[in-house]
C-alpha positions in Angstrom: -16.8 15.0 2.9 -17.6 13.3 -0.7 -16.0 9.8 -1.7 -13.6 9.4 -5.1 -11.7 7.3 -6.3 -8.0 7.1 -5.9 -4.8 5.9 -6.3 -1.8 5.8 -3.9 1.4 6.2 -5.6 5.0 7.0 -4.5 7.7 8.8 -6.7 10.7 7.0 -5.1 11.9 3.4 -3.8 10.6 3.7 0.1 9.2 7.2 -1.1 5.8 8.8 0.9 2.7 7.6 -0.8 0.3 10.3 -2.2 -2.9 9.8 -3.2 -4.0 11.2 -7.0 -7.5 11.0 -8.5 -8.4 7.6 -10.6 -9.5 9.4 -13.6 -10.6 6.3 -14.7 -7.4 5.0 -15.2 -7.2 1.2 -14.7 -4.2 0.2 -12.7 -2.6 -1.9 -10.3 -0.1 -2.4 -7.9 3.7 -1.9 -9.5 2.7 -0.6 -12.4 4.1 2.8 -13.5 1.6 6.1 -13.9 2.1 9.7 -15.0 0.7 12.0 -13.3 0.0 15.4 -13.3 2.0 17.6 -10.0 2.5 21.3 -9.7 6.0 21.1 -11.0 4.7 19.3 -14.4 4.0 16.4 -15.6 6.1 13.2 -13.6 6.3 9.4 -13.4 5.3 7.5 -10.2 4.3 3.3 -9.5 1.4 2.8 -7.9 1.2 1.6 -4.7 -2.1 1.4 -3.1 -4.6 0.4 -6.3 -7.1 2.7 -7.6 -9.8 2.4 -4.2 -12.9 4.9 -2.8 -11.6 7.6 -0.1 -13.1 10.3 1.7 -11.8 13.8 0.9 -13.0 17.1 2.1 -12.2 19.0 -1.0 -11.2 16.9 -4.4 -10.4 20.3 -6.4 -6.9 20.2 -4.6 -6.4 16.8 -5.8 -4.4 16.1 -8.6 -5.2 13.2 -11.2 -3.6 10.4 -12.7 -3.3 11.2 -16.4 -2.5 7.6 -17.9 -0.3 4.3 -17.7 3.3 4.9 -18.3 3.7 4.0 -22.0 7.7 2.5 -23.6 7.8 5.9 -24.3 7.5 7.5 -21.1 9.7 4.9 -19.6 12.2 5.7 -22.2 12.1 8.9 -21.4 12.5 8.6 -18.0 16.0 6.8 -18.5 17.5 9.3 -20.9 16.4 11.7 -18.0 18.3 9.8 -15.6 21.0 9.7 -17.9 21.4 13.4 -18.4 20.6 13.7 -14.4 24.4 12.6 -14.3 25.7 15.5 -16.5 23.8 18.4 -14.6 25.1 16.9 -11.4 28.4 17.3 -12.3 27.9 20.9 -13.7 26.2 21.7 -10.8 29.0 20.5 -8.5 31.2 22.4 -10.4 29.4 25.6 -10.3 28.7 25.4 -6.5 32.7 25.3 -6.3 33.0 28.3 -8.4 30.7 29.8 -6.5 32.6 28.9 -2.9 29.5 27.8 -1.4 29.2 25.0 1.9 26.8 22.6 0.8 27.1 19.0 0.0 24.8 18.3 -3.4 23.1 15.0 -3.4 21.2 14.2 -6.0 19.9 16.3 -9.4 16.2 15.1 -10.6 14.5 16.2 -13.7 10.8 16.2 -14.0 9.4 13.6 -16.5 8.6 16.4 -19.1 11.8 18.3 -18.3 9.7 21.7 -17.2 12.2 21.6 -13.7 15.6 20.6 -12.4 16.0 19.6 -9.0 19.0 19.3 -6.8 19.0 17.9 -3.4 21.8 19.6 -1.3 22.5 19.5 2.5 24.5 22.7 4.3 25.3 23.3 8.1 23.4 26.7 8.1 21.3 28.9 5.6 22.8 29.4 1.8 22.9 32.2 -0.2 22.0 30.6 -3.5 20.5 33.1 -6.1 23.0 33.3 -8.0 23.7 29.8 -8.1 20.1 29.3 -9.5 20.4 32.1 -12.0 23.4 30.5 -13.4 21.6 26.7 -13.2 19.1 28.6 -15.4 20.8 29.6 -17.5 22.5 26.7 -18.8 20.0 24.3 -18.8 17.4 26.3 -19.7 14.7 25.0 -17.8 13.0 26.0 -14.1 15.4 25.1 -11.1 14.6 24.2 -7.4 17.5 23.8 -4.8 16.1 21.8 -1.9 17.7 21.6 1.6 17.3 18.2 3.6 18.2 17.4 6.4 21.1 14.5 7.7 18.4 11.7 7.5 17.1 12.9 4.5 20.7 12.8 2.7 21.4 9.3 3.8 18.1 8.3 2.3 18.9 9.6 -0.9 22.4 8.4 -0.8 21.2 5.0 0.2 24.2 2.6 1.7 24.6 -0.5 4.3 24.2 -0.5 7.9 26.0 -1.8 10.6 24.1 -4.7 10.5 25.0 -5.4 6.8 22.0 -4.5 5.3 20.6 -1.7 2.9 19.7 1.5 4.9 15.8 0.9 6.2 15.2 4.1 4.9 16.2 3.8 1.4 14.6 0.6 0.6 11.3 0.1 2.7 10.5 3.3 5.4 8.3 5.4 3.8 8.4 7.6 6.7 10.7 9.0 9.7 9.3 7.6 13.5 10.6 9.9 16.3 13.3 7.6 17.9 14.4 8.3 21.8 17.2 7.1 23.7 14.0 5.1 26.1 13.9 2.9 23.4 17.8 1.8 23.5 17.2 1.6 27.6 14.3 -0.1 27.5 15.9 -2.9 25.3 18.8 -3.1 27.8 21.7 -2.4 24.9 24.8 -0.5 25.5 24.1 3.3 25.7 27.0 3.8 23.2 26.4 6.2 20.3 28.5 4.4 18.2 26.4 0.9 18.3 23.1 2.7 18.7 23.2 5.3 16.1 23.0 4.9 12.0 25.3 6.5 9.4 23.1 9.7 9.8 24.5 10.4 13.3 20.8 9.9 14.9 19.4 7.0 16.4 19.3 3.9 14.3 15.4 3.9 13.0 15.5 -0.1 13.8 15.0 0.8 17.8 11.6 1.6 16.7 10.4 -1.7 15.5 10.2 -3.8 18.8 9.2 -0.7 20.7 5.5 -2.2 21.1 7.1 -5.9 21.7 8.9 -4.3 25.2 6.0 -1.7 25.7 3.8 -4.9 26.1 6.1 -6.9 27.9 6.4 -3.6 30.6 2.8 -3.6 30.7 2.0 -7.4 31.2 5.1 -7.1 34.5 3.2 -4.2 36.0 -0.2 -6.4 35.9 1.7 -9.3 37.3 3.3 -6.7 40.4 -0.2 -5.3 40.9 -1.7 -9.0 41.2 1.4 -9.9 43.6 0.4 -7.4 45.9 -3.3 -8.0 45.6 -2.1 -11.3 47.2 -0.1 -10.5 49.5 -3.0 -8.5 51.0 -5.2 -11.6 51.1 -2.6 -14.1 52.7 -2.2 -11.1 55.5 1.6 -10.2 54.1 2.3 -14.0 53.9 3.0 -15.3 50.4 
C-alpha cells in the first residue's frame, strides 16, 4: 500500500464520489475541477478536499489537471446547450430506426471527444446502427448506455409522494438494497402503492430509520431475556 494525495469529486448533483490524484492542485470543497478520465478530458466539483489515502496501485489513478477556469465553465454551458439539440436528433433517429428504448439524457464530455446518451429498454437493443448514424452526424465518439428503472428516475429527477425532490437526484450518492422487512418492521400498510417510489421499487426512504427500529428490536429482546431471567428468580412469580 503507499499513501497520495487525493481528491474526492463527483460528476453529477448526488453523483458517486471518485477519488483522483491531487497533482498539487489546491482546492476545496464546491469548487469545480477538470480532470483527466478515460473518455477525455471532463468537469467535476469537489467533494471530499484534497486529503492522504492509501492505495494499492496509484498508476490506475487518474489526476486532477487544474481548477475550472470562466472558460471551462463557459464551455461547459454551451455543452449543455447543444446537449439539447443532439437529444432531439437522437430521439428522432431512434424513431427512424423503430427501436424500444426510452432516451434520457445526452451528455457531452467537457472537451467534446464523446457523446453520451442515457437510454432505458425492457430487453437487449440492437443499436449499431443507431451509433454509426450518431457518428456520423456529430462527428465525435458515441456511447449508448443502458440504466436501469432507478437509474432513469435519477436522471430524470421529479417529486415524491411526500412532496419532496426524489432522494436520489438531489442527496443519495448511492442505491441501499431496500426489502419489504423494512416496511413490516415499521408497521406501515403493505401497499405497493404507498410504499413504493416513482421507479416502481421500494421507496429508498424505508432505509433511513432501518437502524432506529433495528435498535429498538434489539433493546425488547434484552428487556424479554431479563423478564425471564426474573421470573426464574421469584420461582415463576412476578
Amino acid at each position: 500500500m503507499k499513501n497520495v494525495k487525493a481528491t474526492g469529486v463527483a460528476f453529477k448533483r448526488a453523483g458517486k464520489i471518485y477519488d483522483f490524484l491531487s497533482n498539487n492542485v489546491d482546492l476545496k470543497r464546491g469548487d469545480f475541477t477538470v480532470i483527466e478520465t478515460e473518455k477525455g478530458e471532463d468537469i467535476a466539483i469537489v467533494i471530499v478536499p484534497p486529503r492522504e489515502i492509501s492505495v494499492s496501485d496509484e498508476q490506475g489513478m487518474k489526476k486532477i489537471l487544474r481548477k475550472a477556469t470562466e472558460e471551462d465553465l463557459n464551455r461547459l454551458e454551451e455543452n449543455r446547450l447543444e446537449e439539447q439539440k443532439t437529444f432531439e436528433i437522437c430521439k428522432e433517429m431512434i424513431n427512424s430506426h423503430d427501436l424500444q428504448m426510452k432516451l434520457l439524457k445526452s451528455e457531452y464530455t467537457l472537451d467534446k471527444t464523446r457523446l453520451t446518451f442515457y437510454f432505458t429498454a425492457e430487453g437487449r437493443i440492437d443499436f449499431r446502427q443507431l451509433v454509426r448514424d450518431l457518428a456520423r452526424e456529430f462527428k465525435t465518439r458515441i456511447e449508448l448506455r443502458q440504466v436501469g428503472v432507478r437509474d432513469a428516475t435519477k436522471i430524470l429527477g421529479g417529486f415524491g409522494i411526500c412532496g419532496k425532490e426524489f432522494c436520489c437526484s438531489t442527496f443519495l450518492r448511492k442505491f441501499d438494497n431496500i426489502s419489504i422487512k423494512m416496511a413490516k418492521d415499521q408497521n406501515l400498510i403493505l401497499n405497493p402503492g404507498k410504499i413504493s417510489g416513482v421507479c416502481g421499487r421500494l421507496m429508498c426512504c424505508l432505509m433511513y430509520e432501518k437502524d432506529l427500529y433495528e435498535e429498538f428490536e434489539a433493546e425488547s429482546e434484552d428487556f424479554v431475556e431479563l423478564t425471564d431471567i426474573v421470573d426464574e428468580d421469584a420461582g415463576g412469580k412476578i
